[in-house]
N, C-alpha and C positions, 0 to 999 in steps of 0.2 A: 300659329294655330295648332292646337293639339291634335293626334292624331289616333285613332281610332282601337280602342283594346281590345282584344280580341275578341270579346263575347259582341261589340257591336259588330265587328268581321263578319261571325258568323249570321247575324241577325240580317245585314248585306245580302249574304250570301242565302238567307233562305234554309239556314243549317241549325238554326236554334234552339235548342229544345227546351226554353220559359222564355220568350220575348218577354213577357210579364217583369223578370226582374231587371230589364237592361232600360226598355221602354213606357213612358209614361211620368208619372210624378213618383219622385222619390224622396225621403223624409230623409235628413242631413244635417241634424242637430238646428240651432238656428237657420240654416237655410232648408229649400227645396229644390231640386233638378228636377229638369222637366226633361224628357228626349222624345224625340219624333222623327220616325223615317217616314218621307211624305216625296219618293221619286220625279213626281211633277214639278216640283215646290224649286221655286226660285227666292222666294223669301220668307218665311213663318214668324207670325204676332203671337203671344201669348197672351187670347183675347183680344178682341174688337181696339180696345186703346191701348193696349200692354205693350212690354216689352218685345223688341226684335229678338229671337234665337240667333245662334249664333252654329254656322255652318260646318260640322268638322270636316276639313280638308281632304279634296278629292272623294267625298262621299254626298249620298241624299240625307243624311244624317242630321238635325237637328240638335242643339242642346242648350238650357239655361235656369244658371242659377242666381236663385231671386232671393230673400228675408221670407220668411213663412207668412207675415202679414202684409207683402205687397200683392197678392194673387189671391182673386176668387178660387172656391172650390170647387167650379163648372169646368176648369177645362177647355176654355172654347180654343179651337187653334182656327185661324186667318191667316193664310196663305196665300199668294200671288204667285200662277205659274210661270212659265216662262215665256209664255202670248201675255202675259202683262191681265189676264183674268184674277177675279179675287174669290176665295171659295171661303167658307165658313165649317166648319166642322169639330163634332167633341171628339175629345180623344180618344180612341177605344180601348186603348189599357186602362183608363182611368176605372172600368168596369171589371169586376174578377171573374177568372176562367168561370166558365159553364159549366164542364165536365169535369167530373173528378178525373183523381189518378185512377180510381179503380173503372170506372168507366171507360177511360183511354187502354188499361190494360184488358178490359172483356173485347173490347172493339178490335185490339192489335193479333186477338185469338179468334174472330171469326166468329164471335159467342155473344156480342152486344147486337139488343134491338135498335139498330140504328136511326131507323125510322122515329123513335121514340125521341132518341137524346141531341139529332142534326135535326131535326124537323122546327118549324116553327112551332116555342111554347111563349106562351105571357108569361111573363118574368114581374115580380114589383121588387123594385131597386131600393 
């Protein structure tokens, strides 16, 4: 089993600074990677009948790569923890950042309305 490069270390570790590019589905010529950190997760489906991921070693780390037309473009991830429970869940990378950078940077100076931009807004996707 492979073993984990450093940007998912960091993602581990809660040190990331774009989960966005390590996590989720990524485009890879004829194929897709999927990745998923899912800490509870004893085993993860890609989708209700999909493929198993596949665990990188020593970590909560999921990952898998599939042909671009064997997977929906929903995302669903099916997981069984480790009480043997089945959970259902979309991906949340599958969605792009909410905040800009310039947003993250007025926020990191004391100067964003936050209330405005962490607040619940209706979003159409």
């Amino acid at each position: 089993m492979a073993h984990p490069s450093p940007d998912l270390i960091k993602v581990i570790e809660a040190r990331h600074h774009d989960p966005f590019t390590v996590l989720g589905r990524h485009d890879q010529g004829d194929t897709e990677l999927f990745r998923a950190f899912i800490p509870r997760a004893e085993t993860i489906f890609l989708g209700s009948d999909g493929p198993e991921m596949q665990r990188l070693q020593g970590t909560d780390l999921f990952e898998l790569s599939v042909a671009k037309t064997t997977v929906s473009s929903e995302n669903q991830l099916v997981w069984i923890d480790k009480q043997g429970q089945k959970h259902q869940t979309v991906d949340p990378y599958r969605f792009l950042p909410q905040l800009s950078d310039f947003d993250l940077h007025l926020f990191s100076e004391g100067k964003h309305w936050a209330f405005i931009a962490f607040s619940a807004q209706i979003r159409i996707m």
